[in-house]
C-alpha positions in Angstrom: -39.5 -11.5 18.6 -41.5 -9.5 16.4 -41.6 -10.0 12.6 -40.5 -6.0 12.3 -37.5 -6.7 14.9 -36.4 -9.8 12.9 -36.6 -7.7 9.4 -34.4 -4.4 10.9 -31.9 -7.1 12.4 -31.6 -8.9 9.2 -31.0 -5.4 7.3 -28.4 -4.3 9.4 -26.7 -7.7 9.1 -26.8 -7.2 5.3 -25.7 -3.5 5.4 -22.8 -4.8 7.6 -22.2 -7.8 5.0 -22.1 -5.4 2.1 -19.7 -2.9 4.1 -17.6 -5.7 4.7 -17.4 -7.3 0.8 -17.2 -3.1 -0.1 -13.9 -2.3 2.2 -12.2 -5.6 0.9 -12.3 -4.9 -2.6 -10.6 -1.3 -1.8 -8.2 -3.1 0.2 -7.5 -5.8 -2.5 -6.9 -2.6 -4.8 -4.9 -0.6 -3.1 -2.5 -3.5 -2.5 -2.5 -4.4 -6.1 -1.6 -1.0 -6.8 1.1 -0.1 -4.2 2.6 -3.7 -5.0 2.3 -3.2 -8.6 2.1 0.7 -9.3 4.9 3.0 -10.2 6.8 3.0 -7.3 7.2 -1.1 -7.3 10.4 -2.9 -8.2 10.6 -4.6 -11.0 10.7 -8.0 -9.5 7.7 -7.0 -7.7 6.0 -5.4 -11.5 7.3 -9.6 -12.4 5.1 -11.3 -9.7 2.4 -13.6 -10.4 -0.2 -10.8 -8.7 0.9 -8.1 -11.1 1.2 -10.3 -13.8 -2.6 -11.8 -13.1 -4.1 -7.8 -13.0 -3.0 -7.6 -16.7 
């Protein structure tokens, strides 16, 4: 393989890493916030993920 093939297949896999780590951290928010937003229970506002987002 050539050096140029090797450095556009190791960009993609870093694009596709940093996509990855990107659409987890929205997804890690939006639970947080539909878990522990305004329309939560209040045993649910009590949990130990709510209470760690303080």
């Amino acid at each position: 393989m050539k050096a140029t093939t090797i450095a556009v297949s190791a960009a993609v896999a870093v694009i596709c890493a940093a996509i990855l780590v990107l659409l987890t951290d929205i997804e890690v928010t939006v639970t947080r916030w539909w878990s522990c937003g305004p329309l939560a229970t209040t045993t649910e506002v009590q949990s130990r993920m709510c209470q760690q987002e303080r």
